[in-house]
C-alpha positions in Angstrom: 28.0 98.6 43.0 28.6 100.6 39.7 25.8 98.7 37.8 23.3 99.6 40.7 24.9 103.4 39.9 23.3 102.8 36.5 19.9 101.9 37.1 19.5 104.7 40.8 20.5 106.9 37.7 17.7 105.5 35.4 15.0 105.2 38.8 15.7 109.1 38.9 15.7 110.4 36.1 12.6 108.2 34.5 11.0 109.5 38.0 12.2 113.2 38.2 10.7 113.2 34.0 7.3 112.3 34.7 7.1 115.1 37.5 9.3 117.5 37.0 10.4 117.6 33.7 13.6 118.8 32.3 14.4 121.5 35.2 14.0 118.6 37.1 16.5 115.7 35.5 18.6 118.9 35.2 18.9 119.4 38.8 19.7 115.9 39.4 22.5 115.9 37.7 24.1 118.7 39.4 23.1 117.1 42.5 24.7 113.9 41.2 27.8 116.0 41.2 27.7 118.3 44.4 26.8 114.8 46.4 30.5 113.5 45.0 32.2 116.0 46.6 31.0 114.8 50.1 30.7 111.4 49.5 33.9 110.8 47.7 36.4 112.0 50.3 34.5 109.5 52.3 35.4 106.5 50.5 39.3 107.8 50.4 39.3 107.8 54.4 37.6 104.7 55.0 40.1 103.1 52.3 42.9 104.3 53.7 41.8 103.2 57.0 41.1 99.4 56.0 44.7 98.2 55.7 45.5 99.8 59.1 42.5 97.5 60.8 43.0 94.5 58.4 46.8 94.6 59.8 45.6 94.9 63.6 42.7 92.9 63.4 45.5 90.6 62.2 48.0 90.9 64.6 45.4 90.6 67.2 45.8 93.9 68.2 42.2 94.8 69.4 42.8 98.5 70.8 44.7 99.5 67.8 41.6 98.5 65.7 39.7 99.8 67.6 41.6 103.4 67.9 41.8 103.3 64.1 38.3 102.5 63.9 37.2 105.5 66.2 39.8 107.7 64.2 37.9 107.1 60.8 34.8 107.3 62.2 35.3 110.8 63.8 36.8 112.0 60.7 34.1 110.6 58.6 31.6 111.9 61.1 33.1 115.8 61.3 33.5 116.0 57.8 30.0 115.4 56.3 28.6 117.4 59.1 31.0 120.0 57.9 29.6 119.0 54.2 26.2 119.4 55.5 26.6 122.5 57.0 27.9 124.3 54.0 25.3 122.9 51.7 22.5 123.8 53.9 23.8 127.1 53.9 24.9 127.5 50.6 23.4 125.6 48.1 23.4 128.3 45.2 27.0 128.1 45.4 27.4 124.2 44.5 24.7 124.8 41.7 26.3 127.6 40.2 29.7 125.7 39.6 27.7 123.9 37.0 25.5 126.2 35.7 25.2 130.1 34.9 20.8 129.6 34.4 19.5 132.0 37.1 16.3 129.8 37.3 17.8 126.0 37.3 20.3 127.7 40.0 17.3 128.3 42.2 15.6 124.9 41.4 18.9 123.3 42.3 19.7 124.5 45.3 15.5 123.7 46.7 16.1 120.3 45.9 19.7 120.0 47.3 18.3 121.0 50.6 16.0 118.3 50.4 18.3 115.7 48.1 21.7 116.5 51.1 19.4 116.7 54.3 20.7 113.6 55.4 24.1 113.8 54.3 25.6 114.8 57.6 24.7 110.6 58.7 26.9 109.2 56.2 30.1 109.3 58.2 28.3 106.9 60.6 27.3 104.3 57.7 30.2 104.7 55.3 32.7 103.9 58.1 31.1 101.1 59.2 30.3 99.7 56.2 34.0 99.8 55.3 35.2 98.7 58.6 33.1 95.4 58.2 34.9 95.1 55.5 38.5 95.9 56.7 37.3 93.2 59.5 36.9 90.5 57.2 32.6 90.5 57.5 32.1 91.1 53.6 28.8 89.5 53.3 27.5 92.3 56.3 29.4 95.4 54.1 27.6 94.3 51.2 24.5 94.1 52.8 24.8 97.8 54.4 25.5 98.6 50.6 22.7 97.2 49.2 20.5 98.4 51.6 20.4 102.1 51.2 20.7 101.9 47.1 18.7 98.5 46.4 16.7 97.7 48.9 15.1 101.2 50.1 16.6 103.8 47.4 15.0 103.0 44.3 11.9 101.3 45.8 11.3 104.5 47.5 11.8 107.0 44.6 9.1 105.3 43.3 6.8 104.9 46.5 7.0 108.0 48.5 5.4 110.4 45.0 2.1 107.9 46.1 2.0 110.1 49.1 3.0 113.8 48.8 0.9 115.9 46.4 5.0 117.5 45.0 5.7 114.4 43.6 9.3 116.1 42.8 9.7 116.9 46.3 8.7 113.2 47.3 11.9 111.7 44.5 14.3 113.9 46.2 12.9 113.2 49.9 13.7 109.2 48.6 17.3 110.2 49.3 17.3 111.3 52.9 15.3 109.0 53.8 16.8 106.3 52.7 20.1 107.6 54.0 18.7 107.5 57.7 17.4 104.2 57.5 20.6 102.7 55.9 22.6 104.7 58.7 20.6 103.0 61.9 20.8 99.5 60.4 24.5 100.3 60.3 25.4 101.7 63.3 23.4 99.1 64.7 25.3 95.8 62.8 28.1 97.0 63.5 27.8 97.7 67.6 26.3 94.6 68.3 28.9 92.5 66.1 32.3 94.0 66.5 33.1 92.1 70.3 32.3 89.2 68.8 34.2 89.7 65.5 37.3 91.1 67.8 36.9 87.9 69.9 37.3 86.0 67.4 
């Protein structure tokens, strides 16, 4: 998962060049940052969650995974709607922790908007992702990981500038969309699969 870090990092910046320049590949890499700070917290909860299930799921204890599981996921859930919110409103803020230029401020925070708009759906696929995991389905987790960086992010940043006349506007808009996708395939896997997986 960090070597596919390295090369969405590359897909971006190569992209974000050709179109936009260096305002551009600067922008991205406060966004790089600013998304951190939602996604990060994220991965702690999830983690600390998994040894709970594993132990449950274990023990046979099906409501206790599942209460942990539900616990997680609101957490997850109300805090990168939370995340959302603020970065929505807010956006100059994040940007000017890493920058004092007036005019890559401004640039930042118009393609945070766009880069974050479907931040707030990450509770629902990080949790599950992770729970898979915690419930001994590694193969699905890695899939649901795959998906939204592999599989449609980098594709995508280089698809979607075919169709917008803002080509910059198109590489950020990968993000989101990519996000949303990922998050019903998720959601999905994991609703279907987890009476079966607790049957067994």
């Amino acid at each position: 998962m960090l070597s596919t870090e390295s090369i969405l990092s590359i897909s971006f910046t190569s992209s974000l060049s050709r179109y936009g320049g260096d305002l551009a590949v600067g922008a991205m890499t406060i966004i790089t940052s600013v998304s951190q700070l939602a996604t990060l917290p994220l991965q702690g909860i999830c983690q600390g969650g998994q040894p709970i299930m594993s132990y449950n799921f274990g023990a046979g204890n099906k409501e206790r995974v599942k209460k942990a599981f539900f616990t997680q996921f609101k957490a997850c859930v109300i805090f990168t709607c939370i995340s959302w919110a603020i970065m929505m409103l807010t956006p100059q803020l994040f940007a000017g922790i890493f920058t004092s230029d007036k005019v890559l401020v401004n640039y930042t925070a118009w393609a945070l908007r766009i880069y974050m708009a479907g931040i707030f759906a990450m509770g629902f696929q990080v949790s599950c992702q992770q729970s898979f995991m915690a419930l001994g389905q590694a193969k699905i987790s890695l899939f649901i990981a795959c998906l939204r960086k592999i599989i449609l992010l980098i594709p995508l940043i280089y698809i979607l500038p075919h169709f917008f006349a803002d080509k910059v506007f198109a590489v950020f808009l990968a993000e989101p969309v990519s996000d949303f996708i990922s998050v019903i395939v998720a959601a999905t896997l994991f609703f279907l699969n987890i009476k079966k997986i607790l049957k067994e």
